[in-house]
C-alpha positions in Angstrom: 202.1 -15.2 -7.8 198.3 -16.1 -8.1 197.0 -18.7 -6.3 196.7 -21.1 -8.7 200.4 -20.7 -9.7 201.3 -22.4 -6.2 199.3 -25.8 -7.4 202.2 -27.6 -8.0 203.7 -26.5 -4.7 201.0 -27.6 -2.7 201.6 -31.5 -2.9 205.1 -30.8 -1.0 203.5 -28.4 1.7 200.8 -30.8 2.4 203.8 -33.8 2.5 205.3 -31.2 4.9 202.4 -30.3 7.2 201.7 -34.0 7.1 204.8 -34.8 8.2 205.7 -32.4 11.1 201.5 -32.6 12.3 200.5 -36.5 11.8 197.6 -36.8 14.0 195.4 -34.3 13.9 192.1 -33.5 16.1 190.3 -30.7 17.0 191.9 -29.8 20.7 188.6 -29.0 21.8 187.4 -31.9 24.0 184.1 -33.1 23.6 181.5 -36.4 23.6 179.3 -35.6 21.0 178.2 -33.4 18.1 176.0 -31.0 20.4 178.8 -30.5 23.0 181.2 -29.9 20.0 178.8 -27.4 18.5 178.7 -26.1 22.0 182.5 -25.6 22.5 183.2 -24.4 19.3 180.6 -21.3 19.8 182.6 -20.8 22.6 185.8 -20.6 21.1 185.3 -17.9 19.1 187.8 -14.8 20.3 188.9 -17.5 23.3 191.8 -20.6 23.1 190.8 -23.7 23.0 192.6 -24.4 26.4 190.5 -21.7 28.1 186.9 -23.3 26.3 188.2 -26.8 27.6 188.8 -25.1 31.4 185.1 -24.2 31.2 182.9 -27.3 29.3 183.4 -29.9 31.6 181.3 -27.6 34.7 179.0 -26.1 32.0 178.0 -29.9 30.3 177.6 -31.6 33.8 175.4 -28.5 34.4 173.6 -28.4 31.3 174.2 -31.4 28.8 171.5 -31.0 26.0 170.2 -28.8 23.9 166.3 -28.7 26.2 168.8 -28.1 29.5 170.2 -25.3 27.3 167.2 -23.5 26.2 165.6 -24.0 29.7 167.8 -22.4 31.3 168.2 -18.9 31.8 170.6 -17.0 30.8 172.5 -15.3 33.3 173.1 -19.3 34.3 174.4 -20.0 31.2 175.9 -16.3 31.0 177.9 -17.4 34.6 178.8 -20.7 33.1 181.1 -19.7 30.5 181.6 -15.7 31.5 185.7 -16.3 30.9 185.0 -17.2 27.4 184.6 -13.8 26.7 181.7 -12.2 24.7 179.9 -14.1 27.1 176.5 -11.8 26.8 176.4 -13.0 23.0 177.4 -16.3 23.3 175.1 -17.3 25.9 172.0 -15.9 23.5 173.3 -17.7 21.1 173.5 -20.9 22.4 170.4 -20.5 24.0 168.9 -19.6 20.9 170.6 -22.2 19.1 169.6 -24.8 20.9 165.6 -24.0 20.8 166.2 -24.3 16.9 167.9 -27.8 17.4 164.7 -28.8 19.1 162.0 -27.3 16.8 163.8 -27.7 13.9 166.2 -30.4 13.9 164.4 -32.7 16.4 167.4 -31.8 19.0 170.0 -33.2 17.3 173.0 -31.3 15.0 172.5 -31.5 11.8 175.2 -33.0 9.6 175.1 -30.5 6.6 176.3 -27.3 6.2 173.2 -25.1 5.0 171.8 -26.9 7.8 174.3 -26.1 10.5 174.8 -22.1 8.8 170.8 -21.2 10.2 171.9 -21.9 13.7 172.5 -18.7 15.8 176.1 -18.1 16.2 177.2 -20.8 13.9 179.2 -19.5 10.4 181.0 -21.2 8.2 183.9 -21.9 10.1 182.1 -23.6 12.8 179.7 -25.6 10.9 182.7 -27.1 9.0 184.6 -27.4 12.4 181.3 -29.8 13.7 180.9 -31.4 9.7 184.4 -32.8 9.7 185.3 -34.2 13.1 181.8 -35.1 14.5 180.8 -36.7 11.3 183.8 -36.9 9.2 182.5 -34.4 6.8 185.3 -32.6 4.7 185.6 -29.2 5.3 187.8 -26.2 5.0 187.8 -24.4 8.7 189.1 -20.9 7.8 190.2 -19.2 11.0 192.5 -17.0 11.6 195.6 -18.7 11.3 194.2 -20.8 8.4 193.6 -17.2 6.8 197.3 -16.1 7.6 199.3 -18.8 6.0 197.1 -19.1 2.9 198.0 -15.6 2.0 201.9 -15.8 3.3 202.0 -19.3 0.9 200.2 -17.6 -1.9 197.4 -19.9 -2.3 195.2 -16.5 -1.7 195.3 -13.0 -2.2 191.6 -13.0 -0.5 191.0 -11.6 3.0 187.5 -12.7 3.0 186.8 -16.3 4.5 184.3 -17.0 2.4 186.8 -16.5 -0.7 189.6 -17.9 0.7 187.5 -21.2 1.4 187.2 -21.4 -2.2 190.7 -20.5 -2.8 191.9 -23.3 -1.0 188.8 -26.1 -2.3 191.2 -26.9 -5.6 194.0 -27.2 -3.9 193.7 -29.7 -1.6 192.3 -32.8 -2.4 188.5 -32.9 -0.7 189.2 -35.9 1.7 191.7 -33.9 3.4 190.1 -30.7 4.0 189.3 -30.7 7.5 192.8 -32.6 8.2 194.9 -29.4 5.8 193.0 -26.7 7.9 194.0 -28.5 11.2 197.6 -28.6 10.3 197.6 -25.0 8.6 196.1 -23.8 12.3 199.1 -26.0 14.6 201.7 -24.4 11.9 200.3 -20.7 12.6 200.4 -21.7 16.5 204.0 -23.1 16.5 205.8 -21.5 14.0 204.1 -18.6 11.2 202.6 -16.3 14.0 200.9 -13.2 13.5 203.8 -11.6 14.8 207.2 -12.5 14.7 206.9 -15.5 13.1 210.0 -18.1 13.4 211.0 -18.4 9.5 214.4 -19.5 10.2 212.8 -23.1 11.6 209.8 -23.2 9.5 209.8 -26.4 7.8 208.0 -24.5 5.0 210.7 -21.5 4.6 211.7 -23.1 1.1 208.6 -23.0 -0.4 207.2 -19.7 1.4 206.3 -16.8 -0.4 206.1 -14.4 2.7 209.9 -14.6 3.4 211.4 -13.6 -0.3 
């Protein structure tokens, strides 16, 4: 079943998702577009618990993007070391944040070519900071997001990129950011990786994965 075939299930799994996940926010805690760009570098190969152990020392240490590229970087590189990749991540932000300052005047940028020239920042991450620090739609395709669109047949793609574009018709654009959020808690709490719990899935019925 192509992708396009599920359309009509759609409107039931996003009732569903809506449903069992009703408030939805990005679990990464910040106070501002440039400490959410911040912690969402971060994230990458790390939990969002473990990034939120480690922001509130590294932004009373360094809170702006000037303290950021000032800084050098085995400081930043001890800052966030448990993040993992921390080598990379700490050039990146560094570097990130000098282009914030000479090219966007310190401040995050609120579109998505925009945000995609930043070191470090992809797709996924400049659609993270578009739809919760300025209410942006956007389709976040992580890993879990990339999981359930291909167990619920709305993709056959492995590619992000692709699987972005998949899942664009699908879902109605104002809820973009909100669909990805609840496809991410659903991969967390019930269709894991491994073992996932398809007996309690509120989505068994309509789940292409387990027939």
């Amino acid at each position: 079943m192509t992708h396009l075939a599920r359309k009509p299930q759609i409107k039931k799994i996003r009732m569903i998702l809506k449903a069992t996940y009703p408030n939805v926010k990005t679990p990464l805690r910040h106070r501002n577009p440039f400490e959410l760009l911040v912690a969402t570098i971060l994230s990458a190969q790390c939990t969002d618990a473990q990034v939120n152990k480690v922001t509130p020392a590294l932004f009373n240490t360094l809170a702006t993007p000037k303290a950021f590229a000032e800084a050098s970087l085995a400081t930043i590189e001890k800052l966030i070391r448990s993040t993992g990749f921390y080598r990379n991540k700490a050039r990146n932000l560094q570097q990130c944040s000098r282009m914030l300052i000479e090219k966007f005047n310190g401040r995050v940028p609120d579109r998505l070519d925009d945000l995609v020239t930043l070191p470090g920042v992809g797709r996924k991450t400049a659609n993270v900071v578009l739809g919760t620090a300025f209410n942006i739609p956007g389709i976040v395709v992580d890993t879990h997001v990339a999981r359930l669109s291909r167990r619920l047949g709305f993709t056959g793609h492995k590619d992000p990129v692709k699987i972005e574009q998949d899942l664009m018709p699908l879902v109605p654009r104002k809820e973009w950011s909100a669909f990805s959020l609840r496809l991410v808690f659903h991969g967390r709490a019930y269709c894991k990786a491994r073992n996932p719990d398809c007996a309690n899935c509120p989505l068994q019925k309509l789940c292409c994965h387990i027939r």
